[in-house]
C-alpha positions as CSV (number, residue, x, y, z in Angstrom):
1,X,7.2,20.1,-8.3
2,X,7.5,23.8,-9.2
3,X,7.1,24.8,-5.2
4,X,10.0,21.9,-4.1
5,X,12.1,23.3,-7.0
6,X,11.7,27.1,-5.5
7,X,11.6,26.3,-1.5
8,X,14.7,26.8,0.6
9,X,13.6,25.0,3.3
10,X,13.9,21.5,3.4
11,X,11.6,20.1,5.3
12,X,9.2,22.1,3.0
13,X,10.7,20.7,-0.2
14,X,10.0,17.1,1.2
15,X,6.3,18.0,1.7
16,X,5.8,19.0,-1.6
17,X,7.7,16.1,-3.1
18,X,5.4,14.3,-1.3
19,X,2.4,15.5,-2.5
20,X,3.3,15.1,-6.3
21,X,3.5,11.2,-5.5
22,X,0.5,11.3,-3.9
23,X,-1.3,13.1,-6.1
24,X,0.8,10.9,-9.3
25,X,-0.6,8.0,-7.5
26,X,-4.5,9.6,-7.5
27,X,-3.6,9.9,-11.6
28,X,-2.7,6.6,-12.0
29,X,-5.3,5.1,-10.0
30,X,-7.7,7.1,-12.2
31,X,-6.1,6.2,-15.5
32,X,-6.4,2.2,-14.0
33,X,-10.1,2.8,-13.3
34,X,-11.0,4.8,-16.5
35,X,-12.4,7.9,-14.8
36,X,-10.3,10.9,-14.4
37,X,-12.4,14.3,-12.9
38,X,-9.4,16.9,-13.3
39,X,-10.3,18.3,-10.3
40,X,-8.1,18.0,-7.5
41,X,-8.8,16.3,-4.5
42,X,-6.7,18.0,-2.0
43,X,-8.0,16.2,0.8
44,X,-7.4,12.9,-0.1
45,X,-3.6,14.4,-1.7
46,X,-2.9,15.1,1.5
47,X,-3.9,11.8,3.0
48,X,-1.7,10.4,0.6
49,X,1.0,12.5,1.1
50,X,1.5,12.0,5.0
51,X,1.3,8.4,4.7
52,X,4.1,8.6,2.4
53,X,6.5,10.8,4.2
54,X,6.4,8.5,7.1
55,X,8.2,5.4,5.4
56,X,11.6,5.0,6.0
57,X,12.6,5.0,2.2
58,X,10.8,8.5,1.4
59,X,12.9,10.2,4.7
60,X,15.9,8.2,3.4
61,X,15.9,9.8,-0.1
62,X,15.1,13.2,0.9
63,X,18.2,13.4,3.0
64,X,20.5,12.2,0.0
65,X,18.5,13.6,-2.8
66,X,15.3,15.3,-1.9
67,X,17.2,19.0,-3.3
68,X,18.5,17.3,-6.4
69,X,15.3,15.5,-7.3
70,X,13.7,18.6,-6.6
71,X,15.6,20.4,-9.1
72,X,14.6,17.8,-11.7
73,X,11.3,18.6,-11.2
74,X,10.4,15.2,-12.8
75,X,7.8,13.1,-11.1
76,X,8.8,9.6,-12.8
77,X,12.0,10.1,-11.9
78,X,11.3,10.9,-7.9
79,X,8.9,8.0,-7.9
80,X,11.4,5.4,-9.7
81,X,14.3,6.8,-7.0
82,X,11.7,6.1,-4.6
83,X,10.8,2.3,-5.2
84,X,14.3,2.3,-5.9
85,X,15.6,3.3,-2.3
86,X,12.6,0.8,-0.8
87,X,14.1,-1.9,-2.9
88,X,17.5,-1.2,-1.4
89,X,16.2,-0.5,2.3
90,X,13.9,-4.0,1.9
91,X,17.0,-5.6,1.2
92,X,18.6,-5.5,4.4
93,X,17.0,-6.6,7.8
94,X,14.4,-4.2,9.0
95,X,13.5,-3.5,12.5
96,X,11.3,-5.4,14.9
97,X,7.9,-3.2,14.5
98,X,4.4,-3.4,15.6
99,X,2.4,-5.5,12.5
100,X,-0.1,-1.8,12.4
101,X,3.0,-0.2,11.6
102,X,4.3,-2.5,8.5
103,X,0.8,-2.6,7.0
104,X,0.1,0.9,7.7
105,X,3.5,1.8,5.6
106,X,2.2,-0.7,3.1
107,X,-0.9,1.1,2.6
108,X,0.7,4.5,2.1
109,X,2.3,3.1,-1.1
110,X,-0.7,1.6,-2.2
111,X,-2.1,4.7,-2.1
112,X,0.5,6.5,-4.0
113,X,0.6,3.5,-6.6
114,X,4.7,2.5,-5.8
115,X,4.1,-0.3,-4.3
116,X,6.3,-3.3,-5.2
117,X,5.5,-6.8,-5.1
118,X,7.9,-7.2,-1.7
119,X,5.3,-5.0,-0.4
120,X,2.3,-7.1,-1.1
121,X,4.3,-10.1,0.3
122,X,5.3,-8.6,3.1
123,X,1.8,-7.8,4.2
124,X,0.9,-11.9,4.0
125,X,4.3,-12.3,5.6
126,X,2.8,-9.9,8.6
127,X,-0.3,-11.6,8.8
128,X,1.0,-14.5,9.1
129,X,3.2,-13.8,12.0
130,X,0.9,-12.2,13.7
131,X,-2.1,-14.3,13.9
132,X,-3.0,-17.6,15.0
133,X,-6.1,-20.8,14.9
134,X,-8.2,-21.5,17.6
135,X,-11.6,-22.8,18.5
136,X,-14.4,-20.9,19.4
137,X,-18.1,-21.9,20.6
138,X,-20.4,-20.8,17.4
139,X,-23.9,-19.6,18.1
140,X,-25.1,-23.7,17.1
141,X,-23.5,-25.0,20.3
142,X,-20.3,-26.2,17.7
143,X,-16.8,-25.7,18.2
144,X,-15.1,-24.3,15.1
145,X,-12.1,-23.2,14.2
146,X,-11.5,-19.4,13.9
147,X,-8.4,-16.9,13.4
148,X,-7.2,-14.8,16.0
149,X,-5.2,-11.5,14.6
150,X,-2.8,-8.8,16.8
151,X,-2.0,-6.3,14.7
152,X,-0.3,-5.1,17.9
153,X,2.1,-7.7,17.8
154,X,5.6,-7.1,17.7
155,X,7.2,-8.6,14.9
156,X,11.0,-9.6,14.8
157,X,12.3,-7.5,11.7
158,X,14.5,-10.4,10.4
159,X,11.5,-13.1,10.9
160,X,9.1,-10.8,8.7
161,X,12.1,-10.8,6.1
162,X,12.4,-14.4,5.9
163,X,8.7,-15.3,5.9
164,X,8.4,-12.3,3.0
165,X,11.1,-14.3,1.1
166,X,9.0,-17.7,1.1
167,X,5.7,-15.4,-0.2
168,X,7.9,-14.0,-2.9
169,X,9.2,-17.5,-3.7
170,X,5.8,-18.8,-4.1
171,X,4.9,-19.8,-7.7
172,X,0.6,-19.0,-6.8
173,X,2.3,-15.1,-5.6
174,X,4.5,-15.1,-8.2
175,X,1.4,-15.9,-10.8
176,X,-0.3,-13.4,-9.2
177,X,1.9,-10.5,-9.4
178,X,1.6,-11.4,-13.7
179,X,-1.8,-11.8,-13.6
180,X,-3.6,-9.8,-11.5
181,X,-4.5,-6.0,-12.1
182,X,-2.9,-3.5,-9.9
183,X,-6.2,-1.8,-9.1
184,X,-7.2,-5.5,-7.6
185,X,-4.1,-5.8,-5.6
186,X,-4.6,-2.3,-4.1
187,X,-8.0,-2.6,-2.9
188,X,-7.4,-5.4,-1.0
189,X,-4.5,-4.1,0.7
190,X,-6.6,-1.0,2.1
191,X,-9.7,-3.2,2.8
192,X,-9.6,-4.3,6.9
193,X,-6.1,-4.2,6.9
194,X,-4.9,-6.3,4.0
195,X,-6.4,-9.8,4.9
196,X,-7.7,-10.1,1.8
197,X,-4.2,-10.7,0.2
198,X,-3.6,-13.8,2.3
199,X,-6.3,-15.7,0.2
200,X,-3.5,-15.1,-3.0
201,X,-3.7,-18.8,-3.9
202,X,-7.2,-19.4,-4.2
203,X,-7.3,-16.1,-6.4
204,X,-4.3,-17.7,-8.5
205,X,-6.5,-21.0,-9.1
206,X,-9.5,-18.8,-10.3
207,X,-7.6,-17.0,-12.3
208,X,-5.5,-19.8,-14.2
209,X,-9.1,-21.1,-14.5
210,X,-10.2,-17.5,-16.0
211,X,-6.6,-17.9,-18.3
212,X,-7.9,-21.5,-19.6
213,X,-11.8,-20.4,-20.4
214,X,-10.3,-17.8,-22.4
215,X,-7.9,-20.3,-24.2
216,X,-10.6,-22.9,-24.8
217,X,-13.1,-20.1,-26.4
218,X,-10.7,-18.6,-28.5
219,X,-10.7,-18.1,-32.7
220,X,-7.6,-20.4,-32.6
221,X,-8.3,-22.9,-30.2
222,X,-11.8,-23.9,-31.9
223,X,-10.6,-23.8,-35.2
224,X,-8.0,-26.3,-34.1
225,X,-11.2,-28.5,-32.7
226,X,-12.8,-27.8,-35.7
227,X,-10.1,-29.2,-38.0
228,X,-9.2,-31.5,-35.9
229,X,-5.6,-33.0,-34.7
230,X,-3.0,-32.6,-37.1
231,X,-1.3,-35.0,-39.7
């Protein structure tokens, strides 16, 4: 923050902004995980950090803000201005994009830890459009039924904005966004694209069935069976 403060040059500044997300996002991350080195990891900072300055919403704030943020030098503020300026961008139709390049923007703020839950809907929203069932001929002989993906597809922007608004509607994503922990939801948007996150509702049922184990064995709940019902 120190170096974007100092910088003239703009395009400078953004870099360094850029790199105190990333390397915010490799802090909380480690503070979710228990395990914090305090050694750097520039490599991985700088990973980060790309990713980031490619989404639309990072370029859009620099150009309005990135000087006065700069000056701040506060990294909750940049990063709340940030998910601030994707909420706003999210809002309005997006373009028509290859599905690589939505989930590839959705992993860059996994990464950094500002993801949002329209993110993670949006990334079932692009599976969805961009994959299909078939049949195939299994090694048995047996036609089964398999799921074709093309992350090459392009996807109409205002399509992927309407399908994101039936994910975010969902009570089994909604339940999941309360429920699950955000080192969970992160590793399976950076594992083989993402997929993962399309199983959400079975991952709501096992964990409403987690939720009601927990109620059943509780100090409360089996005193209550213990005493009986009320009178």
């Amino acid at each position: 923050m120190t170096q974007a403060r100092d910088t003239p040059d703009a395009a400078q500044r953004s870099q360094h902004l850029a790199n105190a997300v990333a390397a915010n996002g490799m802090l909380l991350r480690g503070m979710e995980v228990g395990f914090i080195t305090g050694e750097l990891n520039y490599r991985a900072i700088n990973e980060i950090s790309q990713g980031i300055q490619k989404t639309q919403a990072f370029r859009s704030l620099m150009e309005d803000r990135g000087e006065q943020l700069a000056q701040t030098g506060s990294v909750d503020t940049l990063v709340r201005d940030l998910q601030a300026r994707d909420r706003e961008l999210s809002a309005g139709e997006q373009p028509s994009r290859q599905a690589i390049e939505v989930i590839r923007g959705i992993q860059a703020k996994a990464r950094a830890r500002t993801a949002q839950p329209r993110d993670y809907a949006a990334l079932v929203a692009v599976h969805r459009l961009s994959s299909w069932k078939g049949k195939a001929l299994a090694p048995d002989g047996k036609m089964v039924e398999v799921v074709r993906r093309d992350v090459n597809r392009q996807l109409d922007g205002k399509m992927l904005g309407e399908e994101t608004e039936k994910v975010l509607k969902d009570p089994d994503f909604k339940y999941i966004m309360e429920h699950e922990k955000p080192e969970s939801l992160n590793i399976n948007v950076l594992r083989s694209n993402g997929i993962a996150l399309e199983q959400y509702p079975k991952r709501a049922e096992q964990l409403r069935q987690r939720e009601a184990e927990r109620a059943r064995a509780s100090p409360e709940t089996q005193q209550k069976t213990e005493e009986g019902p009320a009178r």
